[in-house]
C-alpha positions in Angstrom: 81.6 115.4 98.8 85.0 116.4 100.6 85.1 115.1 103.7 88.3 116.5 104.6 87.7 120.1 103.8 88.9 122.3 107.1 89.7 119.2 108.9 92.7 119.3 111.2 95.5 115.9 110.3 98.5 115.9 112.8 100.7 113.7 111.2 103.3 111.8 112.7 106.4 110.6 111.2 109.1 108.2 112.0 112.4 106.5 110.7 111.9 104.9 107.9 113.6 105.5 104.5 109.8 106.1 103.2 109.6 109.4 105.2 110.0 111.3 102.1 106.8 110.6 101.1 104.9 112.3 103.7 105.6 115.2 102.1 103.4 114.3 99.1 100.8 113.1 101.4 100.8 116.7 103.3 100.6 118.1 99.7 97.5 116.0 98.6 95.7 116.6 102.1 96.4 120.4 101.9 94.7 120.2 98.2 91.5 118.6 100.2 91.2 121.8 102.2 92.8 120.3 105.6 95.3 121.7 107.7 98.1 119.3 108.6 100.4 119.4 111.5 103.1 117.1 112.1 105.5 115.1 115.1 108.8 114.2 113.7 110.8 111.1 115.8 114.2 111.5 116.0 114.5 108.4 113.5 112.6 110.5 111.1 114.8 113.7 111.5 118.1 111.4 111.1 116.2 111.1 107.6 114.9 114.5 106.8 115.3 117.8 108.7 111.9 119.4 110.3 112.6 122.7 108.3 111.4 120.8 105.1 108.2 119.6 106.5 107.4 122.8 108.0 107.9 124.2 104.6 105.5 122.1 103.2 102.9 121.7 106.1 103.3 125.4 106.6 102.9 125.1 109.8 105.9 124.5 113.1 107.1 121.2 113.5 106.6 119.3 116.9 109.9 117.6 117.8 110.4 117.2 121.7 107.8 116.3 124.6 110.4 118.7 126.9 110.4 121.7 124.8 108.3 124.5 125.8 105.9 125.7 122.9 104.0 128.6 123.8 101.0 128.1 122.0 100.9 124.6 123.6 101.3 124.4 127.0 101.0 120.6 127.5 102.3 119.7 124.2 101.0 116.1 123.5 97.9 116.4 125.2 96.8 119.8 123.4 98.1 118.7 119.8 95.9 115.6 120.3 93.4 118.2 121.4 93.9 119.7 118.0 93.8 116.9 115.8 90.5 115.9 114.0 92.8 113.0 113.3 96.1 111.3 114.2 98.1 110.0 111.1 101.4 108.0 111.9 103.0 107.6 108.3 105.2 106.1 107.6 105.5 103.7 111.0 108.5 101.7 112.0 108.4 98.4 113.0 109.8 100.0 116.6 107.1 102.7 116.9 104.7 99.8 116.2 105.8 98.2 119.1 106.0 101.2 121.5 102.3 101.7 120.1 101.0 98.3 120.6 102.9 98.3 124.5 101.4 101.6 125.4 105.3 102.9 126.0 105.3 106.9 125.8 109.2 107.7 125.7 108.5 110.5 123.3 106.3 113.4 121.9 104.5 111.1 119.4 104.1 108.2 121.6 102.9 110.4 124.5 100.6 112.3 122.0 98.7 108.6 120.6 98.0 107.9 124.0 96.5 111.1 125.1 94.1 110.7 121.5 90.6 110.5 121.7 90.5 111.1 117.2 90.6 108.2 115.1 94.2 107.0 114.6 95.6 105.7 111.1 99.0 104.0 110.9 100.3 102.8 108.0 103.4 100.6 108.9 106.5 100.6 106.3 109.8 98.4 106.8 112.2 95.8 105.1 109.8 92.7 103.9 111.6 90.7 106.7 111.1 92.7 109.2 107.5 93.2 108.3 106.6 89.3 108.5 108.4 88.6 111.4 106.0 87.3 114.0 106.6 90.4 116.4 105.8 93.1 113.9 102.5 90.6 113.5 101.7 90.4 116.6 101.8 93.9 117.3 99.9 95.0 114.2 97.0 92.5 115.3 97.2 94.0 118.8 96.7 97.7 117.7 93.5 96.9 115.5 92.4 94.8 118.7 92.3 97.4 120.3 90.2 99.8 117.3 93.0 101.4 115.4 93.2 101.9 111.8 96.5 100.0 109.8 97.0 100.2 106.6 98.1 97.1 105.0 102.0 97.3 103.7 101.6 96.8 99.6 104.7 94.1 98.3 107.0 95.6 96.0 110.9 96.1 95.4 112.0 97.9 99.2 114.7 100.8 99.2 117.2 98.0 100.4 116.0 95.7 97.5 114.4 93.1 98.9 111.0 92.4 97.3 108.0 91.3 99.4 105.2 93.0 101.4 106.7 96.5 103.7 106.4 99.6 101.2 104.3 102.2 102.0 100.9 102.5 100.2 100.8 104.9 97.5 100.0 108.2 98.8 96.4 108.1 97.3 95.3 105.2 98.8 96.8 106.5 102.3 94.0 110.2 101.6 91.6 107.6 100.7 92.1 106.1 104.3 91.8 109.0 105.8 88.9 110.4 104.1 87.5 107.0 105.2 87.8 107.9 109.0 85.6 110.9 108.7 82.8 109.2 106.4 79.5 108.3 107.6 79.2 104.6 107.8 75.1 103.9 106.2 76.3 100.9 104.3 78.0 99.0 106.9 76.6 95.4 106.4 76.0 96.1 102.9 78.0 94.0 99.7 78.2 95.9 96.9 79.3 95.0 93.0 80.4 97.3 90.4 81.4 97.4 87.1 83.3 100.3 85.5 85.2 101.1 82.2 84.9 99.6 78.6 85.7 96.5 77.4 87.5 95.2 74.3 87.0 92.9 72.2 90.2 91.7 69.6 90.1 91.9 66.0 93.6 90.7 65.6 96.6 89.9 67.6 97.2 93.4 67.9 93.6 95.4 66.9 90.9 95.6 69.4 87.1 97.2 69.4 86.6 99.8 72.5 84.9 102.6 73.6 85.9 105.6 75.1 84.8 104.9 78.8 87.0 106.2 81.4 86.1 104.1 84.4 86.1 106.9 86.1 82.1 106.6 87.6 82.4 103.5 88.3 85.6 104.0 90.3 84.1 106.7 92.0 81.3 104.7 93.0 83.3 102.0 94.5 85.4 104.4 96.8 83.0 106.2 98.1 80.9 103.1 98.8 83.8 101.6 100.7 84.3 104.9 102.5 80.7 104.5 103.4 81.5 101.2 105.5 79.9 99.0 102.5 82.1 95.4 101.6 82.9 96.8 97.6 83.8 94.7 95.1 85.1 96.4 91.5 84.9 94.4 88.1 86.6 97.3 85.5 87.7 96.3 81.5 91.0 98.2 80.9 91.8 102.1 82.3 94.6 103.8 83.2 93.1 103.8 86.8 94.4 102.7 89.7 92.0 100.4 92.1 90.4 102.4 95.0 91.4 101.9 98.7 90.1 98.7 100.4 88.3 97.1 97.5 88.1 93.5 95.7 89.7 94.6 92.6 88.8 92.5 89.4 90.4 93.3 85.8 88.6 91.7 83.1 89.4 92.4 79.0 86.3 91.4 77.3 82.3 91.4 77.6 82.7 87.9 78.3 85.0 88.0 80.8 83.0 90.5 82.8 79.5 88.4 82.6 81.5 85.5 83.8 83.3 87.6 87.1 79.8 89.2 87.7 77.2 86.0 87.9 80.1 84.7 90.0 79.8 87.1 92.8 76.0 88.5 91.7 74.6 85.4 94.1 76.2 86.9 97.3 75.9 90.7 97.3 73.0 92.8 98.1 73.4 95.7 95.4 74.6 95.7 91.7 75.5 99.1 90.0 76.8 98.2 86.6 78.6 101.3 85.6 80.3 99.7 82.8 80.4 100.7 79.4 80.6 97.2 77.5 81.0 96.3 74.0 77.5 95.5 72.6 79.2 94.0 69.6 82.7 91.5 68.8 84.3 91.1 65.2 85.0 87.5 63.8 88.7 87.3 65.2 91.9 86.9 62.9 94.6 84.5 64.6 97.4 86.4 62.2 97.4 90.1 62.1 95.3 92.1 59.2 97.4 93.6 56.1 96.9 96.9 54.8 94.3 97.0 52.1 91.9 99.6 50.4 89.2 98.2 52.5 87.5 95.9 55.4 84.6 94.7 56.4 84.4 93.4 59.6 82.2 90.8 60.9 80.1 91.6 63.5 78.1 89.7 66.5 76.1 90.5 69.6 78.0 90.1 72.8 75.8 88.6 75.7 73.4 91.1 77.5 74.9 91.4 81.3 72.4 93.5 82.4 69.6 91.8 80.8 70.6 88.1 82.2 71.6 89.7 86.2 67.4 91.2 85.6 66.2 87.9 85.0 68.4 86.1 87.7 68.4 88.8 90.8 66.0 87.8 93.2 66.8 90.0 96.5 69.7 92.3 94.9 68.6 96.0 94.1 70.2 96.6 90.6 71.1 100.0 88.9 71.7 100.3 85.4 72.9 103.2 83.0 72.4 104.3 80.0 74.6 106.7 77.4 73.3 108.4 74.8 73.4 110.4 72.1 69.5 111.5 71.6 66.0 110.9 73.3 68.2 110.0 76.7 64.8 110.1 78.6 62.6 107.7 76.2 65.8 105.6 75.8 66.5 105.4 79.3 63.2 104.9 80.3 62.9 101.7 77.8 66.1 99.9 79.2 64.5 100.5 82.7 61.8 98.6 82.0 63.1 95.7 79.2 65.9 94.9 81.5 64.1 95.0 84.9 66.2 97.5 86.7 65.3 99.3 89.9 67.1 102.5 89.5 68.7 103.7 86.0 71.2 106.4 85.9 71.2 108.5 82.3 73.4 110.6 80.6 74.7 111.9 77.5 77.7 110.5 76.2 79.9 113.8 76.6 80.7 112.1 79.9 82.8 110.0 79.0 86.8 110.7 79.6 85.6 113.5 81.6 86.1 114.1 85.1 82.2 115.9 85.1 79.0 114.3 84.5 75.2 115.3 83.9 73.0 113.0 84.6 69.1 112.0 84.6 68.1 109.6 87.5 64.9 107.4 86.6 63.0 105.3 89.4 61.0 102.1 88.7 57.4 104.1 88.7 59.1 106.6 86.6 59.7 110.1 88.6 62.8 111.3 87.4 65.4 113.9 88.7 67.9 115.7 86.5 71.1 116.5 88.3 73.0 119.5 87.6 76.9 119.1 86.2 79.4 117.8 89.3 82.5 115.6 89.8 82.3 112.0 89.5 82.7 111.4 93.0 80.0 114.1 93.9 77.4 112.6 91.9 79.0 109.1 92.9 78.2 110.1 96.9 74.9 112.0 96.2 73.6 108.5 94.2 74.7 106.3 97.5 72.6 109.0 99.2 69.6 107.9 96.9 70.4 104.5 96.8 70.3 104.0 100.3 66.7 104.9 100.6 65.7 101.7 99.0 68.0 99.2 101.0 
């Protein structure tokens, strides 16, 4: 599900050397089928002229509260009119404070005050500047008050200072925003995933793996954070980068994973373990292998996570799934029952690495639905949808 498709983003940008990466966002948003406008400060233009944004947004850029724009009449009230929702990206630690005092000395300012639409503001500035106890206070004052911040990630800062003030990574900032325009049906809710493979070493350098990309289980986890629900993500290795707003957990092997789940299984009220793990681990060699004509590996079961949580889980509702190459329903059907699962979600194994899936979705009396081919995230938000029903 897009939930920004033909929504309407005015974005609002100020001085701070992170402007140029508004354009990027305006970019992503526009690929998610919403129309962005945008407020430039006169910070932001010492940074970046409003021709390039209006290139990019496609659209004019707003610069003045005393300008007369014809379409527009009363400038800040009718943009905030406009907006679906009001974006302020990157935010200086001054508009923070003009924000958090209700001061209005400009088109932006005036324009947040005359919104009704949610409001997201993702702050960026000099790690100092960030922590100092003004900045703080102001931040804590605007989500008081109901507004949306978006925590500063720590990093190395264009002045090159390290600490916490860069600007979330544009994908987590359309994350946020898709966020504001979700509906909230697991609010209250703790959720536990698990996505991706796991590996288990051979050698120093030689691992066992699958060819899991994470990618359902990641999907799952955003869009049940977007849903309102409290998400925590336990994924073996990817390439992926953690969704918006969740407890992230990396873990390397099937051990490592039971031993992060049954630590925060106890607290949570559902469990979808979308994690392809390694059913089997070699005897492991401290030194690395030579080349020879041949090896046989030693092999031995790795514990059952799904299998122990079915025996343990007393309140939690817990989703399984099953890959496979042949019989998928019989197959499925059996793990259902040997592991007792509420919900199991089946599929053949061409889904993994791909950014599609197929799947079968068996309930505990056994009615099934087949699912026709979608994105990740579609099936991920459809399966909530189902999910939900049973909370």
């Amino acid at each position: 599900m897009n939930s920004l498709q033909g929504k309407q983003i005015l974005l609002g940008v100020t001085g701070s050397i992170a402007v140029y990466r508004s354009l990027d966002l305006i970019r992503l948003l526009q690929a998610k089928g919403a129309e962005v406008k945008v407020i430039m400060t006169k910070g932001a233009q010492a940074f970046i002229t409003p021709l390039t944004f209006s290139a990019i947004s496609r659209n004019k850029v707003y610069t003045d509260i005393f300008q007369t724009y014809p379409e527009y009449p009363i400038i800040h009230l009718d943009l905030a009119r406009w907006a679906d929702a009001l974006v302020i990206s990157p935010a200086s630690a001054d508009i923070l404070a003009k924000l958090a005092q209700g001061i209005a000395d400009d088109l932006l300012t005036s324009t947040f005050l005359g919104c009704s639409r949610p409001v997201l503001i993702a702050p960026s500035m000099n790690p100092q500047m960030y922590a100092h106890p003004t900045v703080q206070a102001n931040i804590a004052q605007l989500k008081k008050y109901g507004f949306h911040i978006l925590a500063s990630t720590q990093g190395k800062t264009a002045c090159g200072d390290v600490g916490q003030g860069r600007l979330p990574p544009v994908e987590n900032i359309v994350e946020a925003i898709e966020s504001l325009f979700s509906k909230k049906d697991l609010t209250g809710y703790k959720v536990l995933i698990t996505a991706g493979p796991t590996q288990e070493a051979i050698d120093p350098i030689r691992f066992l793996t699958n060819r899991s990309s994470g990618r359902m289980g990641f999907a799952l986890a955003k869009t049940a954070y977007q849903r309102g629900a409290k998400v925590t993500l336990i994924s073996g290795p990817t390439s992926l980068k953690p969704p918006y707003g969740v407890n992230f957990l990396s873990v390397t092997t099937t051990q490592d994973m039971l031993e992060a789940v049954l630590r925060h299984f106890p607290s949570v009220d559902v469990v979808v373990m979308a994690a392809a793990v390694m059913d089997f681990k070699p005897l492991y060699y401290p030194h690395k292998i030579k080349k020879r004509e041949k090896l046989s590996l030693s092999l031995e079961k790795t514990p059952d996570i799904l299998a122990i949580l079915g025996k343990e889980k007393k309140h939690q509702y817990l989703i399984g799934f099953a890959a496979e190459t042949q019989n998928l329903l019989p197959e499925a059907m059996k793990k259902l029952k040997s592991k007792n699962l509420d919900l199991i979600v089946a599929n053949d194994v061409s889904g993994f690495e791909a950014t599609t899936n197929k799947i079968v979705l068996i309930y505990k009396n056994g009615a099934y639905e087949k699912w026709p081919l979608m994105s990740k995230e579609d099936v991920a938000w459809r399966l909530w949808d189902r999910i939900k029903t049973f909370l």
